[in-house]
C-alpha positions in Angstrom: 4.3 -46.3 -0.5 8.0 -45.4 -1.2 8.8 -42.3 -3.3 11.1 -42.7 -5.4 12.5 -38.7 -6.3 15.6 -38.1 -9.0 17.4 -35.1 -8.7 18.6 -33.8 -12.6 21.8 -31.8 -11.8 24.8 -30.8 -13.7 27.4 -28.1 -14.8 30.8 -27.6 -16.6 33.4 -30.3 -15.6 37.1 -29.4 -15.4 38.1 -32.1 -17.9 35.7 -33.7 -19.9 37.2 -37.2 -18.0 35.9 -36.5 -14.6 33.4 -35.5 -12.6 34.6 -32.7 -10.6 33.0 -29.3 -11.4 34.3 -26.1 -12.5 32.3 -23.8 -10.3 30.1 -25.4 -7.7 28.5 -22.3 -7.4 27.2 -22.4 -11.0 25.9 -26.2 -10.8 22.4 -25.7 -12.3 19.9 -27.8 -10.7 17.6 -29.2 -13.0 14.7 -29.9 -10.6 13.6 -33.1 -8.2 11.3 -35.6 -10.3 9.1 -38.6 -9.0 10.1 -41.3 -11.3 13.3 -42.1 -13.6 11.1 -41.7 -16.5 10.4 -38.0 -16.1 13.7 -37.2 -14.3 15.5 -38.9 -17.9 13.2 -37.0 -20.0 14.5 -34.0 -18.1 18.6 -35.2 -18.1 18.1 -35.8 -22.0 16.7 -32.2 -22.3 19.3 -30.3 -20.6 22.2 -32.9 -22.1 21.2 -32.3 -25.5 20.5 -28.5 -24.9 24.0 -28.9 -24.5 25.9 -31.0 -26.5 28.1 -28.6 -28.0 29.8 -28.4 -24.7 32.7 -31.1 -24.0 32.7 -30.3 -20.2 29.2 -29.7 -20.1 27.8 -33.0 -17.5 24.2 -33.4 -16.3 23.8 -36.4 -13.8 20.7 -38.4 -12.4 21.2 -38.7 -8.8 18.5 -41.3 -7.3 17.5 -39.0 -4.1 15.1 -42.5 -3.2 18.4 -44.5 -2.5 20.2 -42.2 0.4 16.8 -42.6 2.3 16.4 -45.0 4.9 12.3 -45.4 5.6 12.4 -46.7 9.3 15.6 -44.4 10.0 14.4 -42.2 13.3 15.0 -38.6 12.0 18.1 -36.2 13.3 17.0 -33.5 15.7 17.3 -29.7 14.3 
């Protein structure tokens, strides 16, 4: 069975038009989720929590789709 995880992520934007951060060293991470559902409950949280913000962002990132299952693993 494939998981399918969703990072929640996000943190002030340099202009409101793009999505480059301000400080990558103050992106708060949200937390890794096992289904959209959850991981958009989350997002909505933290983007309302924050709506007074312009360059305030939070982002779903679908962790499931970089994963290759079948992909032999990179030595450490």
């Amino acid at each position: 069975m494939t998981q399918r995880l969703h990072l929640v992520f996000g943190g002030e934007l340099v202009s409101p038009d793009k999505s480059v951060f301000k400080d990558v060293d103050a992106i708060h991470v949200v937390g890794i989720f096992p289904n959209y559902e959850s991981a958009h409950a989350a997002w909505k949280a933290e983007a309302q929590r924050t709506v007074d913000n312009a360059h305030m962002r939070y982002f779903i990132a679908h962790l499931h789709r970089l994963r290759e299952d079948g992909t032999p693993e990179l030595p450490v």
